[in-house]
SEPA-325933 format. One record per residue: residue number from 1; residue in one letter; x, y, z of N, C-alpha, C, O in turn. Coordinates in Angstrom, 2 decimals. Example, Ala and Ser with C-alpha at 12.3 -4.5 7.8 and 13.67 -1.06 7.14 Angstrom:
<recs>
+-----+--------+---------+---------+---------+---------+---------+---------+---------+---------+---------+---------+---------+---------+
! num ! residu !      nX !      nY !      nZ !     caX !     caY !     caZ !      cX !      cY !      cZ !      oX !      oY !      oZ !
+-----+--------+---------+---------+---------+---------+---------+---------+---------+---------+---------+---------+---------+---------+
!   1 !      A !   13.19 !   -5.69 !    7.80 !   12.30 !   -4.50 !    7.80 !   13.20 !   -3.30 !    7.80 !   14.24 !   -3.32 !    8.46 !
!   2 !      S !   12.85 !   -2.25 !    7.08 !   13.67 !   -1.06 !    7.14 !   12.90 !    0.03 !    7.87 !   13.41 !    1.14 !    8.04 !
+-----+--------+---------+---------+---------+---------+---------+---------+---------+---------+---------+---------+---------+---------+
</recs>
This chain:
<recs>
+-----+--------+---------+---------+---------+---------+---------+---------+---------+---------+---------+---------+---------+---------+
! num ! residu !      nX !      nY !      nZ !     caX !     caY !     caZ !      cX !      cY !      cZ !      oX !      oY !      oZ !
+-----+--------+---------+---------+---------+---------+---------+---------+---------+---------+---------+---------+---------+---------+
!   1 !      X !  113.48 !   51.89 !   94.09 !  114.55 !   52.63 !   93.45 !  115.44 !   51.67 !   92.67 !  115.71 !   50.54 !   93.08 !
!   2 !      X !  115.98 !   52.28 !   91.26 !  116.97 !   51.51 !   90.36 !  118.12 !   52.12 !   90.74 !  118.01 !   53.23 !   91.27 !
!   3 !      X !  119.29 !   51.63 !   90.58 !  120.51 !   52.30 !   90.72 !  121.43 !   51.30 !   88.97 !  121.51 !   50.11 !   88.65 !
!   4 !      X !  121.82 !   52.32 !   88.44 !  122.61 !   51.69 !   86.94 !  123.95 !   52.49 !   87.36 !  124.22 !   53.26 !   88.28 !
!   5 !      X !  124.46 !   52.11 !   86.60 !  125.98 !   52.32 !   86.39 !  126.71 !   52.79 !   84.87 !  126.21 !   52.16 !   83.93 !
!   6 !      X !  127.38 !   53.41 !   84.61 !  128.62 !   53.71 !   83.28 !  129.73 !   53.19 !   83.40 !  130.05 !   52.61 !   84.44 !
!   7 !      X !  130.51 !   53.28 !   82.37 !  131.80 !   52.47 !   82.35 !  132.47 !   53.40 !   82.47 !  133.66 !   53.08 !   82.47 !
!   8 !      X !  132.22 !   54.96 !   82.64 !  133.23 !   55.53 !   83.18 !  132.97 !   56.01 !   84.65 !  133.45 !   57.02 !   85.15 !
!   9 !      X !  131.98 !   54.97 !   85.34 !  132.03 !   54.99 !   86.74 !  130.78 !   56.06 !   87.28 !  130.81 !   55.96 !   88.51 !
!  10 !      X !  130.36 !   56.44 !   87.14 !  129.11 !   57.29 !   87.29 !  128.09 !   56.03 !   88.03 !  128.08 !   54.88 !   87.61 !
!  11 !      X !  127.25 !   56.51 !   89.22 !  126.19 !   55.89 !   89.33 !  124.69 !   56.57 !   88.99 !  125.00 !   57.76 !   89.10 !
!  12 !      X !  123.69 !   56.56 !   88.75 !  122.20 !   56.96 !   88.57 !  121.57 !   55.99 !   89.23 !  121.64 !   54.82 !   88.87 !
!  13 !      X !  121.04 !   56.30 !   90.02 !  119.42 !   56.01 !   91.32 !  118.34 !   56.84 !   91.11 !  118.03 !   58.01 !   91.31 !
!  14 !      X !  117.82 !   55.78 !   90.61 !  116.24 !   56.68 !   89.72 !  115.13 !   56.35 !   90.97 !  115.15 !   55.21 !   91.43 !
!  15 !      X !  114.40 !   57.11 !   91.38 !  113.22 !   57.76 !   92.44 !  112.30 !   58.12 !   91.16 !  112.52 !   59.14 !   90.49 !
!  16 !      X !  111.16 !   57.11 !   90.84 !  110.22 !   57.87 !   90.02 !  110.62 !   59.13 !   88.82 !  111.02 !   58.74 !   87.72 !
!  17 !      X !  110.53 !   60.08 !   88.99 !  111.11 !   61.04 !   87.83 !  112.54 !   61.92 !   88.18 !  112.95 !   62.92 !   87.59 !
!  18 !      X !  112.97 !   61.42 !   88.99 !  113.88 !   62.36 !   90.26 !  115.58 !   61.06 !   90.10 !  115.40 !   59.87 !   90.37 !
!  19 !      X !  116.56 !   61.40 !   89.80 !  117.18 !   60.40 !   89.77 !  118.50 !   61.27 !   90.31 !  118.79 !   62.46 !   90.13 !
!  20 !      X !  119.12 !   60.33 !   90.96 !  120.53 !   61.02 !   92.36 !  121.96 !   60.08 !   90.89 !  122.09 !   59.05 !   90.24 !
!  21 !      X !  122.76 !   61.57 !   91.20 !  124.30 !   60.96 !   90.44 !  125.27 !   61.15 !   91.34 !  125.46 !   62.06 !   92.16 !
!  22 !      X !  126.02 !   59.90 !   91.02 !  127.47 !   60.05 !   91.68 !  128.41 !   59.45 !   91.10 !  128.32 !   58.88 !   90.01 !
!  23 !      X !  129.55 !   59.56 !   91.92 !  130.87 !   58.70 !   91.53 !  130.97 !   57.05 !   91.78 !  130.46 !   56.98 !   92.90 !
!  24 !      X !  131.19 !   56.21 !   91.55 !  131.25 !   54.53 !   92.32 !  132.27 !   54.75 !   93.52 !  132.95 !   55.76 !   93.73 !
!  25 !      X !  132.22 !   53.86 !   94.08 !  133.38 !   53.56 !   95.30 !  134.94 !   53.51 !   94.47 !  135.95 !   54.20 !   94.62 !
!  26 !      X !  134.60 !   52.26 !   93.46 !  135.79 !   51.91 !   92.56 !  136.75 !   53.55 !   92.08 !  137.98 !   53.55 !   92.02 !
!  27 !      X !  136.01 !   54.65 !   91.83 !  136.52 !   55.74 !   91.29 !  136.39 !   56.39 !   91.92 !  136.19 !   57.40 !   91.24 !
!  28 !      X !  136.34 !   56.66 !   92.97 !  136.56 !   57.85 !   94.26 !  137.98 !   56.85 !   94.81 !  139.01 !   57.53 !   94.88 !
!  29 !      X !  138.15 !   55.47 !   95.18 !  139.32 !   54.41 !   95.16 !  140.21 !   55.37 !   94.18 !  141.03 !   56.14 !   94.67 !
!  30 !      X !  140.04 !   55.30 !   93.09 !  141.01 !   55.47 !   91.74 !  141.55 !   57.05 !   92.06 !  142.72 !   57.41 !   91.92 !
!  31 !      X !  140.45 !   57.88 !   92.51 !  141.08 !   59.24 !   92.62 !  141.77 !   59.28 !   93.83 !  142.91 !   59.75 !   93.80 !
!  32 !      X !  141.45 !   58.98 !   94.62 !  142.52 !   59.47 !   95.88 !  141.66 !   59.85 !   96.56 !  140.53 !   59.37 !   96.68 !
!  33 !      X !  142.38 !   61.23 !   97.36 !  142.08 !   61.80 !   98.30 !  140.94 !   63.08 !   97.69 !  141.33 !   63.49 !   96.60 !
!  34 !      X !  139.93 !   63.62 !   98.06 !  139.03 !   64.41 !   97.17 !  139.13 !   65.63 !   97.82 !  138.90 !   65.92 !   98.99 !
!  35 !      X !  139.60 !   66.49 !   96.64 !  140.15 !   68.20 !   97.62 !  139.22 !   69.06 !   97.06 !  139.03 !   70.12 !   97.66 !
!  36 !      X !  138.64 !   68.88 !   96.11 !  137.58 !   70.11 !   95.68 !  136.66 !   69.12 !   94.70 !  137.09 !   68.17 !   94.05 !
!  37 !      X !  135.23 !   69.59 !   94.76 !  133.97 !   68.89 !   93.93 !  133.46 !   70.48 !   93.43 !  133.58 !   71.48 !   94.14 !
!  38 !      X !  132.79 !   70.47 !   91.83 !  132.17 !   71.79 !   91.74 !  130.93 !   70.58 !   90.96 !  131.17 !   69.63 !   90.21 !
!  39 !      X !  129.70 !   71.06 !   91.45 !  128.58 !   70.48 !   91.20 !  127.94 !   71.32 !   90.22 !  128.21 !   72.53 !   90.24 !
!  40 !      X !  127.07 !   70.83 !   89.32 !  126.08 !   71.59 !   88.46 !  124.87 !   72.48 !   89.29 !  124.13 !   72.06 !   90.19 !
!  41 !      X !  124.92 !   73.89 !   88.67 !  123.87 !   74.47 !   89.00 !  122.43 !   73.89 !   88.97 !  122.05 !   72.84 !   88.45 !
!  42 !      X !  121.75 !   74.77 !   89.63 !  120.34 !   74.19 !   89.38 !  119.75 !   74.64 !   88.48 !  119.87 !   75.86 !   88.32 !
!  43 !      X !  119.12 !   74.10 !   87.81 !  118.03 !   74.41 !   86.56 !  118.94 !   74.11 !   85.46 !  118.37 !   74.19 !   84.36 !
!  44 !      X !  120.09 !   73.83 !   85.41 !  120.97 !   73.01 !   84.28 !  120.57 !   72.70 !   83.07 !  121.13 !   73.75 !   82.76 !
!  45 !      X !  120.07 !   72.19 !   81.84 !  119.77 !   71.00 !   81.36 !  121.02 !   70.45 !   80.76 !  121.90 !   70.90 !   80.03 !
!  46 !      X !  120.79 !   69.32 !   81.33 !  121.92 !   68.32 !   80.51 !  121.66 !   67.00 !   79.70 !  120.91 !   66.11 !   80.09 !
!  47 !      X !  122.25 !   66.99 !   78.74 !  121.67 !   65.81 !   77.83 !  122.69 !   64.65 !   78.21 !  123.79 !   65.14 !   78.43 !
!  48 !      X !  122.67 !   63.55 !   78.32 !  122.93 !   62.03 !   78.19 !  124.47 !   62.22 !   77.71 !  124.73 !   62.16 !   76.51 !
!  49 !      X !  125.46 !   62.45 !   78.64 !  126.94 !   62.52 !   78.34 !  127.65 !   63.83 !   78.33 !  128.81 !   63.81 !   77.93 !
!  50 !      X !  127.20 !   64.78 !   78.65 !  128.06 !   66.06 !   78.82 !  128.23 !   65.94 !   80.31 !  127.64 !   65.31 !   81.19 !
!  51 !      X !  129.52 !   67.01 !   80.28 !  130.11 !   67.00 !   81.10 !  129.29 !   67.94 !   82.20 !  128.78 !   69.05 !   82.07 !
!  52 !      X !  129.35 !   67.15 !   83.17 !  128.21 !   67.93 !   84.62 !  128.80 !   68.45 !   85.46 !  128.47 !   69.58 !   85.82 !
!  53 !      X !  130.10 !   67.63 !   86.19 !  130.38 !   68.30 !   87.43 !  132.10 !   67.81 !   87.27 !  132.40 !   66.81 !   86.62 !
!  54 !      X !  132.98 !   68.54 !   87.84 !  134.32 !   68.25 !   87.76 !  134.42 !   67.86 !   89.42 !  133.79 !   68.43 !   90.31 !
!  55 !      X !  135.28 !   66.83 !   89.59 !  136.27 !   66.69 !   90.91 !  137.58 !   66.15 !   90.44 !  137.97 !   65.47 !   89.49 !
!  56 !      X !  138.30 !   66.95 !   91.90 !  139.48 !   66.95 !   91.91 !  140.23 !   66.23 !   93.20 !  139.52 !   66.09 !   94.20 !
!  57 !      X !  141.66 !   65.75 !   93.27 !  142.19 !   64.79 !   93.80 !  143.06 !   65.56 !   94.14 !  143.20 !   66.75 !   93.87 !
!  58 !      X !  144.13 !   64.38 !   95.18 !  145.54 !   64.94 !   95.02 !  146.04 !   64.12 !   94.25 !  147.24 !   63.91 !   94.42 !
!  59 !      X !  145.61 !   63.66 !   93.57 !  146.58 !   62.86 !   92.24 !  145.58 !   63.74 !   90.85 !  146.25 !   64.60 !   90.27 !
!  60 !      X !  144.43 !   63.61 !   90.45 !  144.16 !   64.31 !   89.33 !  142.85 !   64.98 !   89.19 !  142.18 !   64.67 !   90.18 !
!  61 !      X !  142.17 !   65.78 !   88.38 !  140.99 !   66.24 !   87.95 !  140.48 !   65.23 !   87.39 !  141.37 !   64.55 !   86.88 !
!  62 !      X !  139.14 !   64.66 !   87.19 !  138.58 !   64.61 !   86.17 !  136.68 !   65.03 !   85.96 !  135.93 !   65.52 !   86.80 !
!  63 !      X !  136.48 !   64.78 !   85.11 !  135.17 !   65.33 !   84.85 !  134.15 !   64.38 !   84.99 !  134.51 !   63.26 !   84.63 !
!  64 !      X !  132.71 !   64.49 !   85.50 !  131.94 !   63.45 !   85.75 !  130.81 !   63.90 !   84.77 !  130.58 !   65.11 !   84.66 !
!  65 !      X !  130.21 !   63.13 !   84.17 !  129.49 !   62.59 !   82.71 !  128.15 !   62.66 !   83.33 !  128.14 !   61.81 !   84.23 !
!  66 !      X !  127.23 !   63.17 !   83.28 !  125.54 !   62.35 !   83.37 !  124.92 !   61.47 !   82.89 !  124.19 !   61.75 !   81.94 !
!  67 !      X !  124.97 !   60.49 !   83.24 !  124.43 !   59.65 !   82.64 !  122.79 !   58.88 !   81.56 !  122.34 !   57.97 !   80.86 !
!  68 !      X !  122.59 !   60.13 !   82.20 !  121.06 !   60.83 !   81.30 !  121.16 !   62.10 !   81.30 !  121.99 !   62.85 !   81.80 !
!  69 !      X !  119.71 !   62.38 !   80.34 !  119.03 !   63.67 !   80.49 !  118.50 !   64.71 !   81.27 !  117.67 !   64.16 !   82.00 !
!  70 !      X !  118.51 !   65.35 !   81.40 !  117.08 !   66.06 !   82.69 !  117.80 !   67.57 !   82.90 !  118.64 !   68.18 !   82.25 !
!  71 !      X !  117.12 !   67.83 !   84.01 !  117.32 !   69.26 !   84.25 !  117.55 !   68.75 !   85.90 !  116.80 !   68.16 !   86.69 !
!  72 !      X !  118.90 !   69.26 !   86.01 !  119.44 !   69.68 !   87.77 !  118.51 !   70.05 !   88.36 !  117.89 !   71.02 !   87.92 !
!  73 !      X !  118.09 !   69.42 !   89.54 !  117.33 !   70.18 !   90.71 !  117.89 !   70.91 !   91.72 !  117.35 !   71.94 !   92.12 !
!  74 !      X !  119.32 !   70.33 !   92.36 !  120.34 !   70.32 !   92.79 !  121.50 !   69.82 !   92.96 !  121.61 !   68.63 !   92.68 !
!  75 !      X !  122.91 !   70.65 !   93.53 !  123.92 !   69.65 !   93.40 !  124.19 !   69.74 !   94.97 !  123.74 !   70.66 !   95.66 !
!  76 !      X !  124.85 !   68.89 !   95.38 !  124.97 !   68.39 !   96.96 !  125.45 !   69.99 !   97.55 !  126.34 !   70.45 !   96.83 !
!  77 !      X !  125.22 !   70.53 !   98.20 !  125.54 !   71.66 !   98.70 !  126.84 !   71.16 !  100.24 !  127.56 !   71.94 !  100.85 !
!  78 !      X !  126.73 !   69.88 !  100.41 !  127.57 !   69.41 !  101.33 !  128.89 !   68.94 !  100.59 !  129.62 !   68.22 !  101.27 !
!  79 !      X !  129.23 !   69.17 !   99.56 !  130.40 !   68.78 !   98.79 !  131.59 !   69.99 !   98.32 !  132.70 !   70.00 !   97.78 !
!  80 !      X !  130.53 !   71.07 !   98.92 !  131.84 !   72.52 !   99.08 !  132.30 !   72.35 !  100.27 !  133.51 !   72.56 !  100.27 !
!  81 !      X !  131.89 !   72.05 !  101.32 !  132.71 !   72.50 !  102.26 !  133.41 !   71.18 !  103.03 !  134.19 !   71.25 !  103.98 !
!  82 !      X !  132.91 !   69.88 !  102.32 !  133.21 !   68.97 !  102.80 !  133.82 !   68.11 !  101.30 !  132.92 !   67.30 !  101.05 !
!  83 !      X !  134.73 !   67.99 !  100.43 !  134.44 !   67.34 !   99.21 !  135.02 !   65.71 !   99.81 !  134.79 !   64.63 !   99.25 !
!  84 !      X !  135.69 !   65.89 !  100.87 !  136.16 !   64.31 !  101.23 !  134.96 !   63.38 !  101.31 !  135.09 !   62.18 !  101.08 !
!  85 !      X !  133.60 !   64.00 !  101.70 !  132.51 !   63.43 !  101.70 !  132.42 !   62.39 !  100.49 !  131.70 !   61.41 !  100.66 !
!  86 !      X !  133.22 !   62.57 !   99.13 !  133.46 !   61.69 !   98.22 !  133.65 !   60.57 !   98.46 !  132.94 !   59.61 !   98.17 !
!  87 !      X !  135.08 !   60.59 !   99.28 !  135.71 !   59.75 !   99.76 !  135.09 !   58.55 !  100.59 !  135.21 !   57.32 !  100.48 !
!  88 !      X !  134.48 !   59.27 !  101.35 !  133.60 !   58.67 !  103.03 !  132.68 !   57.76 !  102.65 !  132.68 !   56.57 !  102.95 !
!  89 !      X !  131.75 !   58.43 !  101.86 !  130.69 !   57.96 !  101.31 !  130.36 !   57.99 !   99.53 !  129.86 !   59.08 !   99.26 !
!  90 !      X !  130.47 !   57.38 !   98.66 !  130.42 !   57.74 !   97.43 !  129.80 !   57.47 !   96.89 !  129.83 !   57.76 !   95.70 !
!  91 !      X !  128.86 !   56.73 !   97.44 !  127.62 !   56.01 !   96.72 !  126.65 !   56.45 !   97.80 !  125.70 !   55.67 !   97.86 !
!  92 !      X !  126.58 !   57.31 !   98.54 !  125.50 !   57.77 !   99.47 !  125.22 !   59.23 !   99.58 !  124.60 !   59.99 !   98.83 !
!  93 !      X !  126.01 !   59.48 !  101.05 !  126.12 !   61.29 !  101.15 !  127.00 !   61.50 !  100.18 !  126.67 !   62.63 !   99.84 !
!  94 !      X !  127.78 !   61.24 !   99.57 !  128.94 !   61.88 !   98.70 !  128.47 !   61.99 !   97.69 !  129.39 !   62.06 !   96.88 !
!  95 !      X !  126.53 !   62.12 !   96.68 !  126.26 !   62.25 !   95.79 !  126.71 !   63.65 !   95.12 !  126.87 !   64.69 !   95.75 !
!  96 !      X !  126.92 !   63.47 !   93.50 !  126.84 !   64.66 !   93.13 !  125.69 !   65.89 !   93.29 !  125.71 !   66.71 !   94.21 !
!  97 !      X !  124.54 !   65.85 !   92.06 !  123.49 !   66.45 !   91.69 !  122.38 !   65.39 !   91.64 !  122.59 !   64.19 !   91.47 !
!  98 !      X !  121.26 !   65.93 !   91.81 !  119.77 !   65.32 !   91.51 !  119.43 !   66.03 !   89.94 !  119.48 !   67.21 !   89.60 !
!  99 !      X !  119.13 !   65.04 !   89.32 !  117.73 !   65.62 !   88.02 !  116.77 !   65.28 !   88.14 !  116.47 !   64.40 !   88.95 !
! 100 !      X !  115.74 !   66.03 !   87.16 !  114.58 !   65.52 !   86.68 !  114.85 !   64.78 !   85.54 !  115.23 !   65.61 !   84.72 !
! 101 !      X !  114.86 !   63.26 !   84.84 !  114.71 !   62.78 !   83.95 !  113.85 !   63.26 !   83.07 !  112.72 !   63.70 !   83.27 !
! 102 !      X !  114.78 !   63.11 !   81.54 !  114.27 !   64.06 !   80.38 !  113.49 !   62.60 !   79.55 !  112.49 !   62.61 !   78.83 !
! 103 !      X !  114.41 !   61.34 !   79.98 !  113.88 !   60.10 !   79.23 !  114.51 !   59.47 !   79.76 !  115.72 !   59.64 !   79.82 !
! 104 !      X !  113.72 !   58.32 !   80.44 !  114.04 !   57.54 !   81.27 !  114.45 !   55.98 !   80.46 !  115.16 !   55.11 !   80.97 !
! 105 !      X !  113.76 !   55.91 !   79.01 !  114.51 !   55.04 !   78.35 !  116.22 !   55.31 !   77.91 !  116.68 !   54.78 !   76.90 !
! 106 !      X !  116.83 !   55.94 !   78.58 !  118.45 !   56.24 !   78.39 !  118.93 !   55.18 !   79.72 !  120.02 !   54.62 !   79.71 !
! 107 !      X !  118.34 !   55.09 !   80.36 !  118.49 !   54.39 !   81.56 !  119.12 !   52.38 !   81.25 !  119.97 !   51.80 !   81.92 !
! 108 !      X !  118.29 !   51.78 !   79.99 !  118.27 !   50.42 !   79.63 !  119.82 !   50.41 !   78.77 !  120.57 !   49.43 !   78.83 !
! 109 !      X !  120.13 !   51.55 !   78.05 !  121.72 !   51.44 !   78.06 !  122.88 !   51.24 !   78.98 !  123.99 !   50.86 !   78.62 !
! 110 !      X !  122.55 !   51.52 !   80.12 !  123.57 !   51.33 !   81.40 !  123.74 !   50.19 !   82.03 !  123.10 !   49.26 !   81.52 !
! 111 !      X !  124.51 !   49.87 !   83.15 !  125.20 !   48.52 !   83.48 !  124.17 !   48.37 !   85.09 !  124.39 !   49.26 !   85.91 !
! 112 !      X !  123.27 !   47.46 !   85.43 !  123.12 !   47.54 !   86.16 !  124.10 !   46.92 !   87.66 !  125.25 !   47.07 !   87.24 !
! 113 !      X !  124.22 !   46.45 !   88.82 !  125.00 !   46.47 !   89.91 !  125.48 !   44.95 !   89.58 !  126.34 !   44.74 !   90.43 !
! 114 !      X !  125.39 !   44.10 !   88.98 !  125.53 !   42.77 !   88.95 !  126.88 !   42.73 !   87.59 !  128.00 !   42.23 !   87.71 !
! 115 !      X !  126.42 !   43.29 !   86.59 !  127.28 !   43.56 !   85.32 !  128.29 !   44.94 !   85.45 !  128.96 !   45.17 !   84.45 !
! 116 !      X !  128.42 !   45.62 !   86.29 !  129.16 !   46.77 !   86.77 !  129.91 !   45.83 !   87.84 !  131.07 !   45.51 !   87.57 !
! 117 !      X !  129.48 !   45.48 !   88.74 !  130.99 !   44.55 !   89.06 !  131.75 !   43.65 !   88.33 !  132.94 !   43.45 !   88.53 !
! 118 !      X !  130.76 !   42.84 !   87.08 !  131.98 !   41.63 !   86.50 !  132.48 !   42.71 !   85.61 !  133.49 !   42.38 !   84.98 !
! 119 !      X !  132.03 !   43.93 !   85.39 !  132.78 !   45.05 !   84.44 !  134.10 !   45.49 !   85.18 !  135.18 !   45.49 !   84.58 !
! 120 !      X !  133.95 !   45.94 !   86.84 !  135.43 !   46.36 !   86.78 !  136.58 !   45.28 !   87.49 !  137.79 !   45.38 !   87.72 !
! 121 !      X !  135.46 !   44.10 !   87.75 !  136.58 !   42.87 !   88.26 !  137.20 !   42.82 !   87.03 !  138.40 !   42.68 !   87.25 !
! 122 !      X !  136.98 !   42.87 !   85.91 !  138.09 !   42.69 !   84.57 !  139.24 !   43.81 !   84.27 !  140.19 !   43.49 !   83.56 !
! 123 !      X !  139.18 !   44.99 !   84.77 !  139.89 !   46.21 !   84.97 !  141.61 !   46.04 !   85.63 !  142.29 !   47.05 !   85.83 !
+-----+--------+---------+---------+---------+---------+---------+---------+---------+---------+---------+---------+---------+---------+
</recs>
């Protein structure tokens, strides 16, 4: 498994054609406390930067980006009734949605785990 990164904090963990999204630690940190997650339906398609899934804080909303293409398989069904799961875990159980990758060359634009830390040690 690959795991890349965005500069607006998004992670992607690519499994063969199957790739898991979430928030970083650093930006679940930045939001706070996590009071509501609404995840993308399934069968979605989303292209490389629209907006996928919103969470919310007790300090603010914001919107989480996909970092590729594909079509939703699912979005965490443990993030309605639990969204602190953000919090807990944010790079694990606290994933958003799974896709199917539409093009997996969108992937060599992103930051992998080595350049995503000297990215937000400069922050």
């Amino acid at each position: 498994m690959s795991r890349f990164f965005t500069q607006e904090h998004e992670w992607i963990e690519v499994d063969g054609e199957v790739a898991t999204v979430g928030i970083t630690e650093y930006a679940a940190g930045q939001l706070g406390d996590i009071v509501f997650v609404d995840v993308p339906a399934e069968g979605r398609q989303l292209t490389k930067g629209d907006e996928a899934a919103v969470v919310e804080s007790v300090k603010a909303a914001s919107d989480v980006y996909t970092p590729a293409s594909g079509t939703v398989l699912e979005g965490n069904p443990q993030l309605v009734d639990n969204p602190a799961l953000v919090n807990e875990d944010p790079e694990g159980e606290g994933w958003f949605f799974k896709l199917t990758l539409r093009d997996d060359s969108e992937l060599g634009e992103l930051m992998d785990e080595a350049k995503y830390a000297d990215y937000i040690a400069r922050l």
